[in-house]
N, C-alpha and C positions, 0 to 999 in steps of 0.2 A: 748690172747696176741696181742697187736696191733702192725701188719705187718712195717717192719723197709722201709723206701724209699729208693729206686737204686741209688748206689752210683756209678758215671760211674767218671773214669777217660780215660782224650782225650789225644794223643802226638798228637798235632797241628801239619803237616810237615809245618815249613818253607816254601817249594817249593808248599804250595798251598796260605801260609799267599802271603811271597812275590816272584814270580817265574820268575819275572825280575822286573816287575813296582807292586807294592800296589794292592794287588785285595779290595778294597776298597766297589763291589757289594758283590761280596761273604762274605767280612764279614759281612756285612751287614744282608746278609741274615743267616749266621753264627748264629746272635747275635739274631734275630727274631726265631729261630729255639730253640736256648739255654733259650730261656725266655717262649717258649711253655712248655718246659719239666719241670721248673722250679716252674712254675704254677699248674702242677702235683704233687709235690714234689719234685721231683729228685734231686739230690746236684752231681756239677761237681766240678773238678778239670782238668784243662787246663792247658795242657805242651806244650809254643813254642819252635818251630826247629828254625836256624838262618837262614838255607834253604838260597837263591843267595848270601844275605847280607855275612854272614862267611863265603862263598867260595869266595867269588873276595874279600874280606880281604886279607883272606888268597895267595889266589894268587897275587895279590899285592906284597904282603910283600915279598912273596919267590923271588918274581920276583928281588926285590930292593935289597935284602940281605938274608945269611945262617938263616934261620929261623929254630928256634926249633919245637919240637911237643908241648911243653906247651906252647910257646908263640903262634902257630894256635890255641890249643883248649882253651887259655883267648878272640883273636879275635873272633870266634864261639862262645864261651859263652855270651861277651857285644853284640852280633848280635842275641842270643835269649832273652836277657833282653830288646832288645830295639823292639822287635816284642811281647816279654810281656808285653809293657808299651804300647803299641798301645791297645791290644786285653783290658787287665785292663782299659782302657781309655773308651771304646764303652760300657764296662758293666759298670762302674764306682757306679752307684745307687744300683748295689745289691751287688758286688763282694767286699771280703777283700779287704781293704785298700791299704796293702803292697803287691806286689807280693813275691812269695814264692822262693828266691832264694837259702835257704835252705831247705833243706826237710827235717831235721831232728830237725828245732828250734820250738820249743812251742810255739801255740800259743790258741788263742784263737775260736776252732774251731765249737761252738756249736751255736753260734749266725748268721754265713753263710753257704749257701750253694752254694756258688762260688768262686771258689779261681784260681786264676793266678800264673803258676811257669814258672821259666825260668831255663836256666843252674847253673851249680853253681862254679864246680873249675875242674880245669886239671884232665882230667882220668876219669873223672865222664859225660860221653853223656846226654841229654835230655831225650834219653828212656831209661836210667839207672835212672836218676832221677825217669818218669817215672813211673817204678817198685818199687819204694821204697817208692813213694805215694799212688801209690796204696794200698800195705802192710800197711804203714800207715794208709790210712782211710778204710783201710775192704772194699775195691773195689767190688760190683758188677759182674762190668766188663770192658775191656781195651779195648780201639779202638786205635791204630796207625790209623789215617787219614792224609791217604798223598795222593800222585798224581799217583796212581796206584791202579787198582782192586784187583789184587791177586796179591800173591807171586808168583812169577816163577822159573821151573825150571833152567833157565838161563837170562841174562840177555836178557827183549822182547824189547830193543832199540838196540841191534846188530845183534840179534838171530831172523832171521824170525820164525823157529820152536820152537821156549820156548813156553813151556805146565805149565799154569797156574795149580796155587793147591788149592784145596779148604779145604783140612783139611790135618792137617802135624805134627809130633811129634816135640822137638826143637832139637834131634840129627839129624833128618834129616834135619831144617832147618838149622841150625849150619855147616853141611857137605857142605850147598849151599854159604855161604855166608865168610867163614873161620876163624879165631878166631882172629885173631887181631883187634886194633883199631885202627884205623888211623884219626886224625882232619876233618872234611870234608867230610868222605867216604858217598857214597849212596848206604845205604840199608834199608831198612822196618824197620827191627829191627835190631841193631847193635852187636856184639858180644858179647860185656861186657855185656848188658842188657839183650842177650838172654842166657846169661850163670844163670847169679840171677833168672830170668824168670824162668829157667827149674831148676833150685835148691830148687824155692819158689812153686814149682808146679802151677804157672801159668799159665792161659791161656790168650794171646793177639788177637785180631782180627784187620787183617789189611784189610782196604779198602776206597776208592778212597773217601775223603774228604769233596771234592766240590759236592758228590751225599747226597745231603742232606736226601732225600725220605727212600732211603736206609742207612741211617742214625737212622733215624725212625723206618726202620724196626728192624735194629739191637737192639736199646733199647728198647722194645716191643714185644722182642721175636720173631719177622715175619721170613720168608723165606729171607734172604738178599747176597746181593752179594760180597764177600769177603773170604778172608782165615784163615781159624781157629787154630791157631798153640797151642799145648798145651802139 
């Protein structure tokens, strides 16, 4: 029987697409990285975050006026479709057409092996999407790539002592992070997405984005650096 090829789905963070200004090299090399694997076989699906762009929306807005939760997570959602019309843009020769703002509409998925999503409606995150593409296309395996190596036991931007975790079940990451969702929030993985995640018996790996190498290692099976939550 002939061996099926690695179906990997990526959550793009935001915070590594745009983390004030356009990283404009990294995707570049992003896109040089994704065309290596591609030439192997491999078929991705890419999910971006709205990362700065949905946060100073959002704070904007609240600023001006009582702003709802669904009117932040519509700003957050048009702030991942306009970082998926960027990322669709750089692939544009191999990648589906339409970016995937639904993940649950039909399409046409045997003739690519690159597809671009973005958010899609209120109450529904990027890595809840995510999760549901991956389920979708029989995922491989999931990389969260954001702007951080591991998960932590606290947060490592206030916390000198936060003890990174390199493999974690999802009630313990779930303990770390709490169960709400809020527009905006920063965390690895989000609580709605990590609830479906540990329902679907999924495992996600998170690890720092812009390490491309280790990137490598992770789809390849190597020793890589990152946190294994499952």
């Amino acid at each position: 029987m002939k061996k099926r090829n690695p179906t990997i789905v990526i959550s793009l963070g935001g915070s590594i697409i745009v983390p004030g200004e356009i990283q404009a090299e990294f995707i570049k090399n992003f896109r040089d990285f994704i065309f290596k694997f591609l030439k192997r076989g491999y078929r991705f699906i890419i999910v971006t975050g709205g990362g700065s762009i949905a946060r100073n929306y959002i704070k904007a807005a609240s600023e001006i006026t009582k702003t709802s939760d669904e009117d932040k997570d519509w700003l957050g959602i048009h702030a991942t479709k306009i970082n998926a019309q960027l990322i669709k843009t750089v692939f544009k020769k191999v990648a589906y057409p339409t970016i995937l703002s639904n993940p649950l509409k039909k399409i046409n998925e045997r003739k690519y092996r690159l597809f671009i999503a973005s958010g899609w409606k209120p109450g529904w995150s990027t890595d809840y999407i995510t999760v549901l593409l991956a389920k979708r296309f029989k995922a491989d395996k999931i990389i969260n790539a954001s702007n951080i190596d591991y998960v932590y036991d606290k947060n490592p931007l206030t916390e000198k002592n936060a003890r990174p975790i390199k493999k974690m079940g999802w009630n313990d990451y779930r303990k770390i992070i709490g169960s709400k969702w809020k527009p905006g929030m920063k965390a690895p993985i989000d609580p709605v997405a990590a609830k479906l995640a540990s329902k679907l018996k999924m495992g996600i790996i998170v690890a720092r984005g812009t390490n491309l190498k280790n990137l490598g290692n992770i789809l390849t099976n190597k020793k890589f650096k990152g946190t294994m939550i499952t």
